[in-house]
C-alpha positions as CSV (number, residue, x, y, z in Angstrom):
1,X,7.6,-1.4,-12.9
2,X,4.9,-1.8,-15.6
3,X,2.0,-4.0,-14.9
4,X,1.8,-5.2,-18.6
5,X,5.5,-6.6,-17.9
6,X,4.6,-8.1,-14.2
7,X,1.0,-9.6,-13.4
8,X,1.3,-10.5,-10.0
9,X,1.0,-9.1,-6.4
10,X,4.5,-10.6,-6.0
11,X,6.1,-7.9,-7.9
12,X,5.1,-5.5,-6.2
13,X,6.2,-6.9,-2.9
14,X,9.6,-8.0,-4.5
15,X,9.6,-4.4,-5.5
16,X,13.0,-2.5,-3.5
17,X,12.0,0.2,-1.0
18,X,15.0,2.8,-1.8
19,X,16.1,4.4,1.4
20,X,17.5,8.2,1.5
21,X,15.6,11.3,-0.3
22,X,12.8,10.8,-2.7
23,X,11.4,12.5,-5.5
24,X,8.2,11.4,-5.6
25,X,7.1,14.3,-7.4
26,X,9.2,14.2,-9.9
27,X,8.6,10.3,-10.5
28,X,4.9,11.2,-10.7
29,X,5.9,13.9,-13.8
30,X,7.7,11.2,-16.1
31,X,5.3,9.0,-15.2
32,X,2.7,11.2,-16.8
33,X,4.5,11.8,-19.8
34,X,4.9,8.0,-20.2
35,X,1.3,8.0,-20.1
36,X,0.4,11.1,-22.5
37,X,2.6,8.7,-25.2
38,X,-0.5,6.0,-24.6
39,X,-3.7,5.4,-26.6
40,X,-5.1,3.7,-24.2
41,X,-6.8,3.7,-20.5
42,X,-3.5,3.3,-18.1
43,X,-4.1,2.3,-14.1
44,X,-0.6,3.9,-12.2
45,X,0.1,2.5,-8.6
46,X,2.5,4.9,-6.9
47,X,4.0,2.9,-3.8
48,X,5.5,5.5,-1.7
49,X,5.6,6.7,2.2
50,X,4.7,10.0,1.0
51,X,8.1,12.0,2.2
52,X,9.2,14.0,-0.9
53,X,11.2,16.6,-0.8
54,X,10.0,18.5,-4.4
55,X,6.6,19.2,-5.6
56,X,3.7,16.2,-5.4
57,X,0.2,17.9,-5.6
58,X,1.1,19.6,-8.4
59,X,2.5,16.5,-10.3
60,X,-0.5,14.6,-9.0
61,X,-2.7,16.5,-10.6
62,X,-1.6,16.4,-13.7
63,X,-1.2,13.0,-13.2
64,X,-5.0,12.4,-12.6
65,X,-6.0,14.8,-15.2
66,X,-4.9,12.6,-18.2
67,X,-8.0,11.1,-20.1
68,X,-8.4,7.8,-19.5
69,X,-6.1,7.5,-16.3
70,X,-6.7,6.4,-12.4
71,X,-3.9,6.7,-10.1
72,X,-4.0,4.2,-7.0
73,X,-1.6,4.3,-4.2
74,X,-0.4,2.9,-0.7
75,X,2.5,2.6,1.3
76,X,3.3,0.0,3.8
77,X,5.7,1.7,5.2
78,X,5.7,3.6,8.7
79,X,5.7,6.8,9.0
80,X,3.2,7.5,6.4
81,X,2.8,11.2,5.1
82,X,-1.5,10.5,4.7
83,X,-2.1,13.3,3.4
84,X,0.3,13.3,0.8
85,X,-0.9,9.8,-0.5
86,X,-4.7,11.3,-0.2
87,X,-2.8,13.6,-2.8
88,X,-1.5,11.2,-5.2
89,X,-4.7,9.2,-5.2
90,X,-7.2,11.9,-5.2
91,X,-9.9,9.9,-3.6
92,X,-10.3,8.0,-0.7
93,X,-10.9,4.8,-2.7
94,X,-7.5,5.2,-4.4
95,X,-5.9,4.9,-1.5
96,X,-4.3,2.0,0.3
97,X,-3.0,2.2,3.9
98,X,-1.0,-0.7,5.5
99,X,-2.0,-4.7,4.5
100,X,-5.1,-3.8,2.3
101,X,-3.2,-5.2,-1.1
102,X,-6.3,-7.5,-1.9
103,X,-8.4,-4.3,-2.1
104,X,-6.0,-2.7,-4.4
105,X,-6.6,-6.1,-6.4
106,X,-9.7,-5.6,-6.5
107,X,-9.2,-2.0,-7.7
108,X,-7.6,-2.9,-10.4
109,X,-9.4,-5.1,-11.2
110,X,-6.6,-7.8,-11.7
């Protein structure tokens, strides 16, 4: 889902939670090479409960090493892996636990 498509909290909450196995890590990895392709500074919410079965810190990191790049991300789903969303994010203050979407608002400064 790409924010310059959708502008409101409501799209992300209309968003579909896929049940089953997830690749988060390997969602993360195209999503960085959608972003190398940019010119510009990109903000990348990844809404996940942080159970993947391949690699995420590694695809994380490349992620957040892009020039002109912040990753967010939260998960309102329970369980949630922590840790593995501390991962994504890379900083406490790009991450979102539970009902805290008006922060992430803020964040991004929407």
């Amino acid at each position: 889902m790409l924010f310059s498509s959708y502008h409101q909290k409501s799209n992300i909450s209309e968003a579909r939670f896929l049940r089953g196995v997830t690749a988060a890590g390997a969602a993360i990895s195209v999503t960085t090479q959608y972003v190398l392709q940019k010119n510009r500074p990109v903000q990348v919410v990844v809404v996940t409960d942080g159970f993947s079965f391949d690699d995420v810190d590694r695809q994380a990191e490349a992620l957040r090493a892009v020039v002109g790049m912040e990753t967010f991300v939260t998960g309102r789903y329970f369980p949630v892996v922590r840790n593995v969303l501390h991962s994504i994010g890379g900083a406490d203050d790009h991450v979102f636990f539970d009902k805290k979407e008006q922060r992430l608002v803020d964040a991004l400064q929407c």
